[in-house]
Backbone atoms as SQL, in Angstrom:
CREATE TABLE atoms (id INTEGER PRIMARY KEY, chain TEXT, resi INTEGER, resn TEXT, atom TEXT, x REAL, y REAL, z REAL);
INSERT INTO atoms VALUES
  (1, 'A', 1, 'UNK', 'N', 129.671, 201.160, 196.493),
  (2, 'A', 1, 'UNK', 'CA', 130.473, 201.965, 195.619),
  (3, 'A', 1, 'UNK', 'C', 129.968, 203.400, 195.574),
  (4, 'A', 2, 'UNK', 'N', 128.947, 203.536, 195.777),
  (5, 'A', 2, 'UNK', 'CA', 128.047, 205.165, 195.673),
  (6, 'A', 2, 'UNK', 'C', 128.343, 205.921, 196.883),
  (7, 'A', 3, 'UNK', 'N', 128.905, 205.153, 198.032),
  (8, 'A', 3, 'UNK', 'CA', 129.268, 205.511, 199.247),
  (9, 'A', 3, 'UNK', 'C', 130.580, 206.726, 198.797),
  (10, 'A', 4, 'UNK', 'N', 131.171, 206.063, 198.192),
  (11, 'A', 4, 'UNK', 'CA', 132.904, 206.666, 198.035),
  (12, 'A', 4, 'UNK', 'C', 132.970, 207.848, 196.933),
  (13, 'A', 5, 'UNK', 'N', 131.378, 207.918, 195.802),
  (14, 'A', 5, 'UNK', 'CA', 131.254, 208.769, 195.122),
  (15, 'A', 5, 'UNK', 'C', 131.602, 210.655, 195.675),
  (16, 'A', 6, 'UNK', 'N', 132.737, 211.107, 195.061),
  (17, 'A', 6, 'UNK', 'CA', 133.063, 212.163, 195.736),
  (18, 'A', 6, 'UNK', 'C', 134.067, 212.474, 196.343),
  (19, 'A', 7, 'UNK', 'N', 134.794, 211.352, 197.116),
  (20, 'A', 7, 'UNK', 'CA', 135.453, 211.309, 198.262),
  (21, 'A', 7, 'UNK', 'C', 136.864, 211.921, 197.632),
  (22, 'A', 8, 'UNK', 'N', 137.060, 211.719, 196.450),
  (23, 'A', 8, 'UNK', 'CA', 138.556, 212.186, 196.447),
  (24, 'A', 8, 'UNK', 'C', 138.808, 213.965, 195.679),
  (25, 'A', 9, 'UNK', 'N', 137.544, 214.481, 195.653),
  (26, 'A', 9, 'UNK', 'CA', 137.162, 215.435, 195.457),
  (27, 'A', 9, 'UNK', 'C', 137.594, 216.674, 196.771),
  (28, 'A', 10, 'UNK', 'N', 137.355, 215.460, 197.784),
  (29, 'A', 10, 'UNK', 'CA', 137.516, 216.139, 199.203),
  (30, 'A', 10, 'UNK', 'C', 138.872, 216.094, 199.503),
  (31, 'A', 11, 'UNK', 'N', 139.427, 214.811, 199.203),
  (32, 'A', 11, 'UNK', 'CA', 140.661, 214.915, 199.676),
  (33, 'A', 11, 'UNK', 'C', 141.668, 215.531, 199.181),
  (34, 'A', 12, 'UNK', 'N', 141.255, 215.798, 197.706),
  (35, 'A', 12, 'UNK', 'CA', 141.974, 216.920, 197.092),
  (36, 'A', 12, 'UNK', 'C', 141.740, 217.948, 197.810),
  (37, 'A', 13, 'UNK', 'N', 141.081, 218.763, 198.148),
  (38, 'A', 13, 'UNK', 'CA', 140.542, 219.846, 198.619),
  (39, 'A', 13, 'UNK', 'C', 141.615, 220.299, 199.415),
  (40, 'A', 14, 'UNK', 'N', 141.415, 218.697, 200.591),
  (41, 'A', 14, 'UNK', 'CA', 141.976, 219.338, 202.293),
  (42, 'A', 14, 'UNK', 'C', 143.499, 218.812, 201.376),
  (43, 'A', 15, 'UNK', 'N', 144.379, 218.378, 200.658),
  (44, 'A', 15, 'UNK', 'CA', 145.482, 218.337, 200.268),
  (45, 'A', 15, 'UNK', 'C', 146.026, 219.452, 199.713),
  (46, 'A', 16, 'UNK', 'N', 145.230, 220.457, 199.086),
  (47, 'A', 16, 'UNK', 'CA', 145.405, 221.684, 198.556),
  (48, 'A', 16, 'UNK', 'C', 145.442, 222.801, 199.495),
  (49, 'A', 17, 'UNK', 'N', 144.716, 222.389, 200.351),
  (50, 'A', 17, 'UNK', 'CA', 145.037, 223.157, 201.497),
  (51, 'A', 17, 'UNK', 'C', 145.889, 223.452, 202.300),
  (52, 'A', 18, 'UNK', 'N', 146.385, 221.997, 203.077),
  (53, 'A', 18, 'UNK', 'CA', 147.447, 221.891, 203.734),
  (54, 'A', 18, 'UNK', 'C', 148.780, 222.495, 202.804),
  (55, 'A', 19, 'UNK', 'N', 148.770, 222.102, 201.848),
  (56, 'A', 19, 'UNK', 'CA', 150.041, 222.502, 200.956),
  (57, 'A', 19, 'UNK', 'C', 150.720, 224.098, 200.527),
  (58, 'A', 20, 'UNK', 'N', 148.560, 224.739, 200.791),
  (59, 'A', 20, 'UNK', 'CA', 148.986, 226.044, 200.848),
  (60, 'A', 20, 'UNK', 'C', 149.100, 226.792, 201.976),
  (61, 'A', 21, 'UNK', 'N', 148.772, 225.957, 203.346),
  (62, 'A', 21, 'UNK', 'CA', 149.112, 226.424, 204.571),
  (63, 'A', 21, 'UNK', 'C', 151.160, 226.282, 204.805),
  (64, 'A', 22, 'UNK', 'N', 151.656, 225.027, 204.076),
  (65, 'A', 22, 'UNK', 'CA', 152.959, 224.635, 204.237),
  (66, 'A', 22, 'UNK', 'C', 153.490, 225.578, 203.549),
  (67, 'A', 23, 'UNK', 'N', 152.977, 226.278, 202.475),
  (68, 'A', 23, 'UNK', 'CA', 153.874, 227.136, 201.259),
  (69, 'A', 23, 'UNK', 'C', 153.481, 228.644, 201.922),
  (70, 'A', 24, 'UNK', 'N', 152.609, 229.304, 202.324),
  (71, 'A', 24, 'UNK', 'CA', 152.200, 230.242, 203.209),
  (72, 'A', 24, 'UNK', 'C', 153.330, 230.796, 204.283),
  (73, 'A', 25, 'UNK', 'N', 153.743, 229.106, 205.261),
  (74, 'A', 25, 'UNK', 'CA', 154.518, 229.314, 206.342),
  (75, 'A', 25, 'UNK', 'C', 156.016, 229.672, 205.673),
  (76, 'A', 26, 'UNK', 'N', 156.629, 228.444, 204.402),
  (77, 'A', 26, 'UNK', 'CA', 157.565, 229.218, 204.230),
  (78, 'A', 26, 'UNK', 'C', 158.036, 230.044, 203.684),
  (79, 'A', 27, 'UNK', 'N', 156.547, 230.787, 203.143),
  (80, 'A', 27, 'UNK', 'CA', 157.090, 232.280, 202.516),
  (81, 'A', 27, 'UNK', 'C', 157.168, 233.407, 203.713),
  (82, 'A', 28, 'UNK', 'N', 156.534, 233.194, 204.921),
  (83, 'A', 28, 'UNK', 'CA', 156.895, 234.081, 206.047),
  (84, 'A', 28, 'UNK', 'C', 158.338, 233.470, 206.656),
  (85, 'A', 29, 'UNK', 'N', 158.699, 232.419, 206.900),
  (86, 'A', 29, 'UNK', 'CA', 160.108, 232.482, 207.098),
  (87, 'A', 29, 'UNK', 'C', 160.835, 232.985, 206.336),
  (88, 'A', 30, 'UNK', 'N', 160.584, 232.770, 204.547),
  (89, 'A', 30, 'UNK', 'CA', 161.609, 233.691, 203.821),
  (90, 'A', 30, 'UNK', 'C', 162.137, 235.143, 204.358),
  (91, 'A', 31, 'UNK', 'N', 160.487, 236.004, 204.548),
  (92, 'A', 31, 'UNK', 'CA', 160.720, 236.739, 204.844),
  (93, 'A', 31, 'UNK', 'C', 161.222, 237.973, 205.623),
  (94, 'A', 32, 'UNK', 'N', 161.346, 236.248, 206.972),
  (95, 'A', 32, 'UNK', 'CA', 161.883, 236.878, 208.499),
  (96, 'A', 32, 'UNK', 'C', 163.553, 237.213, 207.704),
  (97, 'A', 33, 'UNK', 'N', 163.957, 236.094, 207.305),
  (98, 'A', 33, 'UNK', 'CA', 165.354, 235.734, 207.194),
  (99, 'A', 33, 'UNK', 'C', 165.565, 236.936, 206.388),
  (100, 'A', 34, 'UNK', 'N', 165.312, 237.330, 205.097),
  (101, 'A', 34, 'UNK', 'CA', 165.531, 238.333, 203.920),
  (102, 'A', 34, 'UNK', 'C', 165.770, 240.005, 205.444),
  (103, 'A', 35, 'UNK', 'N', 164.431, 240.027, 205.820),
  (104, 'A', 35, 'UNK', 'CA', 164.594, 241.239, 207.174),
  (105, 'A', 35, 'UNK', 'C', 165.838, 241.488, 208.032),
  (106, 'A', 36, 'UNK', 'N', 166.140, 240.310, 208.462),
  (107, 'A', 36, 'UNK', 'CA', 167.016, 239.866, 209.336),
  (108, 'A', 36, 'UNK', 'C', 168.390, 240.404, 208.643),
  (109, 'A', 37, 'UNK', 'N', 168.724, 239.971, 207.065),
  (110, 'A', 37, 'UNK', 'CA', 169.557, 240.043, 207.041),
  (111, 'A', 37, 'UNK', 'C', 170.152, 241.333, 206.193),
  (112, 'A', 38, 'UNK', 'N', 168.549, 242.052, 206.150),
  (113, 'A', 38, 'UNK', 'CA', 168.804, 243.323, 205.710),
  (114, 'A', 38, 'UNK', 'C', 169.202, 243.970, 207.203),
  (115, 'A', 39, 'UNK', 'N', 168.281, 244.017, 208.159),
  (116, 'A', 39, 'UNK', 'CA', 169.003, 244.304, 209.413),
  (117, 'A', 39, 'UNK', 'C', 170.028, 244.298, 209.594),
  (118, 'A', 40, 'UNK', 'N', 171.175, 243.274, 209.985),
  (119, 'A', 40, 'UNK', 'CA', 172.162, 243.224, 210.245),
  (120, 'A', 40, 'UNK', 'C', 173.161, 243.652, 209.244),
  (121, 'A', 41, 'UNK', 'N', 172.673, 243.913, 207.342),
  (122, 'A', 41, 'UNK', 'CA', 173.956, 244.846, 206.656),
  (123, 'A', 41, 'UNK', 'C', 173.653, 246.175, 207.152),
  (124, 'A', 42, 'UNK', 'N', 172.613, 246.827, 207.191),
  (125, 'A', 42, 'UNK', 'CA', 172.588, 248.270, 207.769),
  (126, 'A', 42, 'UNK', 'C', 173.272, 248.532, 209.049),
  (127, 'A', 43, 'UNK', 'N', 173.248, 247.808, 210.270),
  (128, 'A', 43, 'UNK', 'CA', 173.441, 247.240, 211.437),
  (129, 'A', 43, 'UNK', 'C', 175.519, 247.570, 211.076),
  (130, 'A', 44, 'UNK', 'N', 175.403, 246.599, 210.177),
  (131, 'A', 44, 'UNK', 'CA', 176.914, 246.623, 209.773),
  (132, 'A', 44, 'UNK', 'C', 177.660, 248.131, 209.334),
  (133, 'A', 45, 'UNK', 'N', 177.043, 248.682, 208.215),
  (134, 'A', 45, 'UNK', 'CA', 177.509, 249.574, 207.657),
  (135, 'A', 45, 'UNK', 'C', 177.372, 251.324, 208.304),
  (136, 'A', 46, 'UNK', 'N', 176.466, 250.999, 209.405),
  (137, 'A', 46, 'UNK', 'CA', 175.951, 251.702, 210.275),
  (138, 'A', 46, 'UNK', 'C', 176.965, 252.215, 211.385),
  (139, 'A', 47, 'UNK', 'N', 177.055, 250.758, 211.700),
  (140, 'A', 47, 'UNK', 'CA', 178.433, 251.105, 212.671),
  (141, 'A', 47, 'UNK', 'C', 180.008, 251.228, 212.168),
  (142, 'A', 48, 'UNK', 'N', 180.260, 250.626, 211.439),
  (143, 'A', 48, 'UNK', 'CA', 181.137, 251.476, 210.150),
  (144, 'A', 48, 'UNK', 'C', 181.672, 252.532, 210.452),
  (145, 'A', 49, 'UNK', 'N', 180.541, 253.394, 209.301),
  (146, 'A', 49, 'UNK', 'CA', 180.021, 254.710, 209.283),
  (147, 'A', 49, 'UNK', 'C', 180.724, 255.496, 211.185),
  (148, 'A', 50, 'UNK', 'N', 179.699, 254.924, 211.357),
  (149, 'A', 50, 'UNK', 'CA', 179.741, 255.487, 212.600),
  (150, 'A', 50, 'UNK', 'C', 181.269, 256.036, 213.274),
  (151, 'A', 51, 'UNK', 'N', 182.016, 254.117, 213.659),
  (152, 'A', 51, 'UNK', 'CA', 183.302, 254.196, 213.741),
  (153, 'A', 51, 'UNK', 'C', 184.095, 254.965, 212.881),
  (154, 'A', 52, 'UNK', 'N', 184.181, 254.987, 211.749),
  (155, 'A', 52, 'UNK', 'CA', 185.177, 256.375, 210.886),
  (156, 'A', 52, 'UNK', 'C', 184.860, 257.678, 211.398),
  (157, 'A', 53, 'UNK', 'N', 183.888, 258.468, 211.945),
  (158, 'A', 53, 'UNK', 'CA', 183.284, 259.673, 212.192),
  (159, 'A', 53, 'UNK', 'C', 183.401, 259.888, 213.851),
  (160, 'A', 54, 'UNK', 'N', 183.891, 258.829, 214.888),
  (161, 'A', 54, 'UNK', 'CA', 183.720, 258.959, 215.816),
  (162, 'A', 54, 'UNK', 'C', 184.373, 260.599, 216.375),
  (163, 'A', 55, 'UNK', 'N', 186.167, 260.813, 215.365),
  (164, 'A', 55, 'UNK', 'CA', 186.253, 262.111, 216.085),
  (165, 'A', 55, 'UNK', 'C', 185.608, 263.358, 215.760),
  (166, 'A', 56, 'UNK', 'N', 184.489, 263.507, 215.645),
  (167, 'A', 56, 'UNK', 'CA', 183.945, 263.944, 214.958),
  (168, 'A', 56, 'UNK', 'C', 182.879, 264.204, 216.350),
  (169, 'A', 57, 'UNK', 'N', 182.658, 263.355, 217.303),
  (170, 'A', 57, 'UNK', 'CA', 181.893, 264.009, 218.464),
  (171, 'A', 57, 'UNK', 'C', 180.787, 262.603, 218.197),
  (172, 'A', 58, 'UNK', 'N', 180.000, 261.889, 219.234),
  (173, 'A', 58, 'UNK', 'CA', 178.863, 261.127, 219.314),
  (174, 'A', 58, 'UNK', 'C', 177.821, 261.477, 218.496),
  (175, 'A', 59, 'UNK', 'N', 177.555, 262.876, 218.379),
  (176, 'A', 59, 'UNK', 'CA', 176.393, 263.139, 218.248),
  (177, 'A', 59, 'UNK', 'C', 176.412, 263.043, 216.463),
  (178, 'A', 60, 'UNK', 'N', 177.631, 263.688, 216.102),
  (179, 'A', 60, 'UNK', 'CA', 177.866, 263.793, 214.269),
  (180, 'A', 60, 'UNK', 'C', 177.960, 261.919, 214.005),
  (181, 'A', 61, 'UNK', 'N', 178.778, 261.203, 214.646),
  (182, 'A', 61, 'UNK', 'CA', 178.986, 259.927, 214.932),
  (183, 'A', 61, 'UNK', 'C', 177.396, 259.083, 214.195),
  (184, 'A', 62, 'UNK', 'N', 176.649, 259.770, 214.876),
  (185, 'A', 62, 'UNK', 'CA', 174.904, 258.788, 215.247),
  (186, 'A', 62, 'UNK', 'C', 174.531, 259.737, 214.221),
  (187, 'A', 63, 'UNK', 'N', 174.927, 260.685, 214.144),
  (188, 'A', 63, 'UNK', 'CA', 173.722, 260.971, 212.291),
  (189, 'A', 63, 'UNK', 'C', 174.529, 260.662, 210.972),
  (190, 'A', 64, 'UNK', 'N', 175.382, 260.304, 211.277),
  (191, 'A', 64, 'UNK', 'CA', 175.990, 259.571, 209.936),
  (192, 'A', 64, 'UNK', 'C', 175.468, 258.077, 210.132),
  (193, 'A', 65, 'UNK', 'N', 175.443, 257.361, 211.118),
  (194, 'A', 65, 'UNK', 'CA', 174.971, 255.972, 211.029),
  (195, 'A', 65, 'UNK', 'C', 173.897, 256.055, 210.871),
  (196, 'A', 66, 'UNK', 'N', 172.480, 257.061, 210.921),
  (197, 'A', 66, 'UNK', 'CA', 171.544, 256.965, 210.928),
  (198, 'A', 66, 'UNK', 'C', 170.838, 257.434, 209.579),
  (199, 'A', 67, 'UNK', 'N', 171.708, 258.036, 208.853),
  (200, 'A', 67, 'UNK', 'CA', 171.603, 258.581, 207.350),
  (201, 'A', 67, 'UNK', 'C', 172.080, 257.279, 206.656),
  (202, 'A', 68, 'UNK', 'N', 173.399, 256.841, 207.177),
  (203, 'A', 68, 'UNK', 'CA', 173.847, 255.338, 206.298),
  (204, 'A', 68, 'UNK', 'C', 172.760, 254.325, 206.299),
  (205, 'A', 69, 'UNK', 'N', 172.088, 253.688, 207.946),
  (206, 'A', 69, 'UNK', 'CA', 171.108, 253.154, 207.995),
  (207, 'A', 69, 'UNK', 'C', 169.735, 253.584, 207.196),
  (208, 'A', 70, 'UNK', 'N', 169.699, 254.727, 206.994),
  (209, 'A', 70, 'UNK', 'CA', 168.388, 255.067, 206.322),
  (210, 'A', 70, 'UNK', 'C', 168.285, 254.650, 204.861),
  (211, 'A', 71, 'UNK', 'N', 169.949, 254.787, 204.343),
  (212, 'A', 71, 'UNK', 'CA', 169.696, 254.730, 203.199),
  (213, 'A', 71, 'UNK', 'C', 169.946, 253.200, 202.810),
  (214, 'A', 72, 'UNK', 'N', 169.766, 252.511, 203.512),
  (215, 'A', 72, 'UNK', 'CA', 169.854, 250.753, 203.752),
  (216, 'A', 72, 'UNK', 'C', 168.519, 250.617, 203.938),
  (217, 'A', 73, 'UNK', 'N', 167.410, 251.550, 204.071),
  (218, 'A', 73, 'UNK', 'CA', 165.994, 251.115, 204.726),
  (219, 'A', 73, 'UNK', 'C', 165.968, 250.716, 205.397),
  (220, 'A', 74, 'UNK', 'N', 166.626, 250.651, 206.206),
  (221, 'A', 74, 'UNK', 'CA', 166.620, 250.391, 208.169),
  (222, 'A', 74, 'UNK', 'C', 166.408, 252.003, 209.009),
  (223, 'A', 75, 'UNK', 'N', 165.628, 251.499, 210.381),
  (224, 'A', 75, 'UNK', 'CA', 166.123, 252.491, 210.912),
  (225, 'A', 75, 'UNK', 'C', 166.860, 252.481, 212.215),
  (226, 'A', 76, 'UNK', 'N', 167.720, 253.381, 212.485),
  (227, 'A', 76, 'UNK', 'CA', 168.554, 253.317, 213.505),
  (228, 'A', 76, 'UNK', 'C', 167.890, 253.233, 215.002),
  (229, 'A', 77, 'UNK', 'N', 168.009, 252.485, 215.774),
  (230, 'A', 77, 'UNK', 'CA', 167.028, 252.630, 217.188),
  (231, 'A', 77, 'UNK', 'C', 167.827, 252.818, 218.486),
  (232, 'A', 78, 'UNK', 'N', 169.423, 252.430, 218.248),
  (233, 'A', 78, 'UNK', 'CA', 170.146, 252.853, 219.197),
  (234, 'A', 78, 'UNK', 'C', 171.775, 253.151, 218.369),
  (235, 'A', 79, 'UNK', 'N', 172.228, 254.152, 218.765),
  (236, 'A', 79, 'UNK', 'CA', 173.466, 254.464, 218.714),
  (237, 'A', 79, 'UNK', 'C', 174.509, 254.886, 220.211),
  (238, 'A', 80, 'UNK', 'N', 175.702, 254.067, 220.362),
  (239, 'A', 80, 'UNK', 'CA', 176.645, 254.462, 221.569),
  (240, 'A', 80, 'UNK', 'C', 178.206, 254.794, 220.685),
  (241, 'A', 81, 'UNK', 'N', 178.694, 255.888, 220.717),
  (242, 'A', 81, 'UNK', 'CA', 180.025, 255.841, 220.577),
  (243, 'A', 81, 'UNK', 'C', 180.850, 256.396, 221.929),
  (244, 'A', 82, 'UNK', 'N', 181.823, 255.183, 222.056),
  (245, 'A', 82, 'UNK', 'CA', 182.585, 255.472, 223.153),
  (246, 'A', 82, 'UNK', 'C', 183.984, 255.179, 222.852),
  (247, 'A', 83, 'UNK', 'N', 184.962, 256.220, 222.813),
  (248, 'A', 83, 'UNK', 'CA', 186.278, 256.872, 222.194),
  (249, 'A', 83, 'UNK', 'C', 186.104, 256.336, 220.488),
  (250, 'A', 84, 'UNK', 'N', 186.608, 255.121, 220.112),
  (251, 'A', 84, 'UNK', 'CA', 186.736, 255.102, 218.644),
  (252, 'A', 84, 'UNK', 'C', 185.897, 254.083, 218.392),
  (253, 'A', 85, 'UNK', 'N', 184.881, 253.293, 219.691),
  (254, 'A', 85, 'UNK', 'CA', 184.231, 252.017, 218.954),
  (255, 'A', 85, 'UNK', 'C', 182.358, 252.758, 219.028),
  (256, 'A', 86, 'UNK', 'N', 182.273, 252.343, 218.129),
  (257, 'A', 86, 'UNK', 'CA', 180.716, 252.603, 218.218),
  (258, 'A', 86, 'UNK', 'C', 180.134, 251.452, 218.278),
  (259, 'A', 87, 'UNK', 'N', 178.628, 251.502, 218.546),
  (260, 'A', 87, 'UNK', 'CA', 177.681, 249.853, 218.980),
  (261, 'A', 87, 'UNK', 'C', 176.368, 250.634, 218.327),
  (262, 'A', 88, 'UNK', 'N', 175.523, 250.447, 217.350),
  (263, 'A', 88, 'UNK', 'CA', 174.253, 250.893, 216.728),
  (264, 'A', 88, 'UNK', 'C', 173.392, 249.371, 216.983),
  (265, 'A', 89, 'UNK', 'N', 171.810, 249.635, 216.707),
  (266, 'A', 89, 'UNK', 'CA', 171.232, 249.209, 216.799),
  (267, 'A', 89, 'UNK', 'C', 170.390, 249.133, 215.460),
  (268, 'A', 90, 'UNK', 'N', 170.186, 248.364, 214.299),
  (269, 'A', 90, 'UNK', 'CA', 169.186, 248.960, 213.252),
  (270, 'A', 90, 'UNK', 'C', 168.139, 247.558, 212.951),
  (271, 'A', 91, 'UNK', 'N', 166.825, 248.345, 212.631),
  (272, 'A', 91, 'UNK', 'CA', 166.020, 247.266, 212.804),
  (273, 'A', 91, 'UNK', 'C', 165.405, 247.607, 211.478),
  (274, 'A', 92, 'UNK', 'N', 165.016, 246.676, 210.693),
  (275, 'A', 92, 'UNK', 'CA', 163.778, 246.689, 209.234),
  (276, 'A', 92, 'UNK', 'C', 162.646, 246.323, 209.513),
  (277, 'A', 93, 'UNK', 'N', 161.698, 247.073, 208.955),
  (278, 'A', 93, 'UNK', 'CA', 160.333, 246.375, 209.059),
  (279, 'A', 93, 'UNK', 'C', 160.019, 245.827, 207.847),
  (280, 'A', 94, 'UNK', 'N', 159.549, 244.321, 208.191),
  (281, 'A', 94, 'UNK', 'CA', 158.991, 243.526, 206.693),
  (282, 'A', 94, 'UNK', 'C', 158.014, 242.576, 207.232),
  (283, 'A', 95, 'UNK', 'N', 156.421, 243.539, 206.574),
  (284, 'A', 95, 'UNK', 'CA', 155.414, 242.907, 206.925),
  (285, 'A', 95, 'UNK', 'C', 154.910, 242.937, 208.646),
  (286, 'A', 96, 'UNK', 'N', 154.533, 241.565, 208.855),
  (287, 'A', 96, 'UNK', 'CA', 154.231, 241.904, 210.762),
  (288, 'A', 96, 'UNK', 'C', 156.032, 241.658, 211.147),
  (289, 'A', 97, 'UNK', 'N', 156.604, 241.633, 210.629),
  (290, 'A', 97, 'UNK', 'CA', 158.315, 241.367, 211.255),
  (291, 'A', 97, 'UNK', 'C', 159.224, 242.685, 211.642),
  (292, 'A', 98, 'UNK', 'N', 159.761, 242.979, 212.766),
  (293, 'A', 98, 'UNK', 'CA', 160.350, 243.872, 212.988),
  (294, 'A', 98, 'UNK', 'C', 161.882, 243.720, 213.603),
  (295, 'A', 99, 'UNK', 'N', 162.924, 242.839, 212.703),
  (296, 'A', 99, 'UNK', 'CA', 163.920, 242.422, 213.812),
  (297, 'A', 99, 'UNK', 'C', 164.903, 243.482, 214.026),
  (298, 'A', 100, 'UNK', 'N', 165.428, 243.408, 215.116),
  (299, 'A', 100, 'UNK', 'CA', 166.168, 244.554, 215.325),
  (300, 'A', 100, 'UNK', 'C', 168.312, 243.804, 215.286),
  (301, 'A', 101, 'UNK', 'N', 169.149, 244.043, 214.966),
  (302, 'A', 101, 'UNK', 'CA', 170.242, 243.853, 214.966),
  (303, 'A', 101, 'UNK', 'C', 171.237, 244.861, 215.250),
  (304, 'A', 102, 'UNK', 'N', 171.712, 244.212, 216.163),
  (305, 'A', 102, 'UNK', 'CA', 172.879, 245.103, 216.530),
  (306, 'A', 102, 'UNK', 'C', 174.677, 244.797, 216.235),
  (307, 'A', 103, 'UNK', 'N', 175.576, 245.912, 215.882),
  (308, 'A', 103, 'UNK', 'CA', 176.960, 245.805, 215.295),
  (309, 'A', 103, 'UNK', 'C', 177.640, 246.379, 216.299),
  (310, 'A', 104, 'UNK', 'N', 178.944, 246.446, 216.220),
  (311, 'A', 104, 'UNK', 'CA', 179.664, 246.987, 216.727),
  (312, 'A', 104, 'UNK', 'C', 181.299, 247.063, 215.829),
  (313, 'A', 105, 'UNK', 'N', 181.750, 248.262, 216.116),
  (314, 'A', 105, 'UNK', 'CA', 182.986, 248.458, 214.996),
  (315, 'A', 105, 'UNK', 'C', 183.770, 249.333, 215.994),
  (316, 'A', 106, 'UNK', 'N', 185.537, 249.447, 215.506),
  (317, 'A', 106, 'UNK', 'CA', 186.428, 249.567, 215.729),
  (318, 'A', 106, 'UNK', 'C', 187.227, 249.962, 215.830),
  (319, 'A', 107, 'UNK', 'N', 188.590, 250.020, 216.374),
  (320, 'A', 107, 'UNK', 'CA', 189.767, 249.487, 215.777),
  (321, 'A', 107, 'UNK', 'C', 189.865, 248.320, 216.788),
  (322, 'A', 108, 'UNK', 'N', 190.880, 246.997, 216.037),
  (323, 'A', 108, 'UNK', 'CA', 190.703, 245.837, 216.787),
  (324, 'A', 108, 'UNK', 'C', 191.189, 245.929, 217.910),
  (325, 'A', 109, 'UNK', 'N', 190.952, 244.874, 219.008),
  (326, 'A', 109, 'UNK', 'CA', 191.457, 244.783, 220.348),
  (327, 'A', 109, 'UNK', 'C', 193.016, 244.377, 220.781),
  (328, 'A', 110, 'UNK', 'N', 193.851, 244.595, 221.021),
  (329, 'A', 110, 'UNK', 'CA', 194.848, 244.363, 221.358),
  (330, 'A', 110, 'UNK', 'C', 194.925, 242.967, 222.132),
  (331, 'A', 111, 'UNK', 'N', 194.981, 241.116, 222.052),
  (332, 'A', 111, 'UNK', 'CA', 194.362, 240.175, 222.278),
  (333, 'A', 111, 'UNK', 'C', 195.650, 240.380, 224.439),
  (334, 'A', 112, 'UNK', 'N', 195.701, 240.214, 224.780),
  (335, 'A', 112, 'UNK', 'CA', 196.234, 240.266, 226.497),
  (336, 'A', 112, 'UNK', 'C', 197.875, 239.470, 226.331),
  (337, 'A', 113, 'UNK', 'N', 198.286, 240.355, 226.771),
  (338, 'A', 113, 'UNK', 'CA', 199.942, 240.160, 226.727),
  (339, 'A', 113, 'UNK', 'C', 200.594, 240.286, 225.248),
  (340, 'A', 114, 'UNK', 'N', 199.702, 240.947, 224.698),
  (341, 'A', 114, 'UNK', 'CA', 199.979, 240.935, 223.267),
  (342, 'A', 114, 'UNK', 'C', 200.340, 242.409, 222.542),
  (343, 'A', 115, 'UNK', 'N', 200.572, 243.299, 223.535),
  (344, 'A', 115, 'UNK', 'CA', 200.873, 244.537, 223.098),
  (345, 'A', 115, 'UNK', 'C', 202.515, 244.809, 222.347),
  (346, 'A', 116, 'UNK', 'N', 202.236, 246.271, 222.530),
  (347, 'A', 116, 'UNK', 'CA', 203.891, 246.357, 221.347),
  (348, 'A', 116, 'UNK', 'C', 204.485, 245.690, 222.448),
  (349, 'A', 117, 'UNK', 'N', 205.829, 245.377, 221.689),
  (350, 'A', 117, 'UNK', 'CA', 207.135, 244.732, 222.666),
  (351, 'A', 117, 'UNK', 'C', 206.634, 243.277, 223.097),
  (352, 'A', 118, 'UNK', 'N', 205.857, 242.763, 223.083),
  (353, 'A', 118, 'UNK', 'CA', 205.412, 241.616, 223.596),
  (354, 'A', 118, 'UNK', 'C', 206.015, 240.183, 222.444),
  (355, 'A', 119, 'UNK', 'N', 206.300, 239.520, 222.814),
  (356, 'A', 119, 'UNK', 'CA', 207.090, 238.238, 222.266),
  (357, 'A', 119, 'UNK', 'C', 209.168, 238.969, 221.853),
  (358, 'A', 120, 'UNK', 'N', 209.367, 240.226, 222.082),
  (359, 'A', 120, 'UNK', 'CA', 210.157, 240.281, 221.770),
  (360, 'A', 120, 'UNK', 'C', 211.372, 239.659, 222.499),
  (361, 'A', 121, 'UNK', 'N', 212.445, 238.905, 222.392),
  (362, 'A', 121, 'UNK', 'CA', 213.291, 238.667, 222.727),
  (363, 'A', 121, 'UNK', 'C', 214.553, 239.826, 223.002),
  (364, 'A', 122, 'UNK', 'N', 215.067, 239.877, 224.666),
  (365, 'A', 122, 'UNK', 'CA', 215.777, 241.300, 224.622),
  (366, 'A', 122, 'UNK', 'C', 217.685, 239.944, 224.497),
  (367, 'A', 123, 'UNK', 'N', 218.326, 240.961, 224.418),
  (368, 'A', 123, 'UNK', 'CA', 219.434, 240.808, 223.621),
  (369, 'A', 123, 'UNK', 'C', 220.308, 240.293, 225.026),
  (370, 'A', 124, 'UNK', 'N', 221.114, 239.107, 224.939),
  (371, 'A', 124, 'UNK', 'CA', 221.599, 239.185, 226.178),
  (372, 'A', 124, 'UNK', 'C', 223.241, 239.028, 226.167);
């Protein structure tokens, strides 16, 4: 019986441990995900931004997404506007996490054979 004196002293120990290695891990996944999905609203509102300003020239285009992104606490790492769609890149840093997300905005695509006049029936 003097053998076992202790023993659950220990196993508490390494149980307290593991539990705070398990609670550790998923407070860094929280925090990927929370990053991530601050990323991708800046990402969003970025290219937005962007898309409303396109006639406005690329260059005015990418400092409005990059002022919108800023003020999302993201920062912008790539901007393309080409005629009215823009494509940004915005990434957050949280902690060792740096994800980067990318958007793209508009006006929508016209889906193939689907332009004006298309399904119309002509008069016979």
């Amino acid at each position: 019986m003097s053998r076992d004196r202790g023993s659950a002293t220990v196993w508490a120990a390494l149980v307290a441990t593991v539990l705070g290695a398990v609670f550790g891990g998923v407070l860094l996944l929280g925090q990927v995900v929370v990053a991530r999905h601050r990323a991708a609203a800046a990402a969003d509102l970025a290219a937005l931004a962007a898309a409303a300003t396109w006639a406005h020239g690329p260059e005015t285009a990418c400092a409005t997404a990059r002022r919108v992104a800023r003020a999302q606490g993201a920062a912008l790492v790539g901007c393309l506007v080409r005629g009215e769609v823009a494509e940004v890149t915005a990434e957050v840093a949280a902690g060792p996490f740096t994800p980067a997300v990318r958007a793209r905005a508009g006006p929508p695509a016209e889906p193939a054979g689907r332009g004006p006049g298309a399904g119309r029936r002509r008069a016979a």
